[in-house]
Structure formats: structure tokens, C-alpha cells
Residue, then its C-alpha position, 0 to 999 in steps of 0.5 A: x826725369x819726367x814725360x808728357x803724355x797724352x791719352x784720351x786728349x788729355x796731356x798728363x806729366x809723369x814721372x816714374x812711381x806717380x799714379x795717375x787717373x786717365x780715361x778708359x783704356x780699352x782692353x786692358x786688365x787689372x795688373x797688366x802692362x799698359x803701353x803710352x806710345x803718345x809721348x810729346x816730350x821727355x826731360x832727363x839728364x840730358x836735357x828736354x826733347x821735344x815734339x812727338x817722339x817717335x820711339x819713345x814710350x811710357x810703360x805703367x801697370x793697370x791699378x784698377x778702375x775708379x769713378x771720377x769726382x762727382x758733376x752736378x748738373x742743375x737746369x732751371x727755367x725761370x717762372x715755370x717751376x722747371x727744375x731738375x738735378x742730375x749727376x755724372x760721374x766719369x769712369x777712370x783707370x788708375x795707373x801706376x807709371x813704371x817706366x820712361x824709355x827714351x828713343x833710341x837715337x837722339 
């Protein structure tokens, strides 16, 4: 069984036990339940259900906050020695994906 969730506008396919980097959640502890109500379709046993399920949510445990890959950013302007390097890196959640609960009625 498997879900699609968005969060931060980004759609992520869980499944029970994955774990996975999301962007910041606000008010969220390490350890604590975290609640993904934003569940745009869910595949199990009884086939696909798609559309935004009302009902339907994702329950996963905080893991902690880790920093994302490493962005270059390089601006250059021809003939005028201009060049300066800067770098970003994106704060993240990782968390641990406990559980799918589908809605109540189909």
C-alpha cells in the first residue's frame, strides 16, 4: 500500500517504514506525531482511490532536521571581473512514515 501526499507543494509517494525529507514543519518536535491530511490518492488492496481524499491521512514520527544538498550559485559579467560564488543549503525534516489510514467510506 502506498500514498501520494503533498506538503510544502511538493508531492512525495509513501509507503509505510520509508523515510523521507520534506521542508520545515512548523511546530513539530523531534519524536512526535506528525499529521499529513493533504492526501491526493492512496493504492492498496482494493485498488486506487484518487482525487483529494477527505478523510484520509498519513501519520509519521519527526526523525529530526537535517540540511539539504549543497547549491552553487555563480554570477559572472563578462569583461568587468565580476564574479562572485555563493552557496545555500535548504533546511529539511526528516520523517519516518508510520501509517496510512484510508477514509471511512469509499
Amino acid at each position: 500500500m502506498y500514498a501520494v501526499i503533498e506538503s510544502g507543494g511538493k508531492q512525495y509517494r509513501v509507503s509505510p517504514g520509508d523515510v523521507i525529507d520534506v521542508e520545515l514543519l512548523s511546530g513539530t518536535e523531534k519524536g512526535k506525531p506528525v499529521r499529513f491530511d493533504r492526501v491526493l490518492a492512496v493504492v492498496g488492496d482494493d485498488g486506487p482511490q484518487l482525487g483529494a481524499l477527505t478523510g484520509a491521512a498519513v501519520t509519521a514520527s519527526l526523525v529530526g532536521e537535517v540540511l539539504g544538498p549543497k547549491i552553487r550559485v555563480f554570477k559572472k559579467k563578462k569583461r568587468t571581473t565580476y564574479r562572485r560564488t555563493t552557496g545555500h543549503r535548504q533546511h529539511l525534516h526528516r520523517v519516518r512514515i508510520d501509517e496510512i489510514q484510508l477514509p471511512s467510506s469509499r
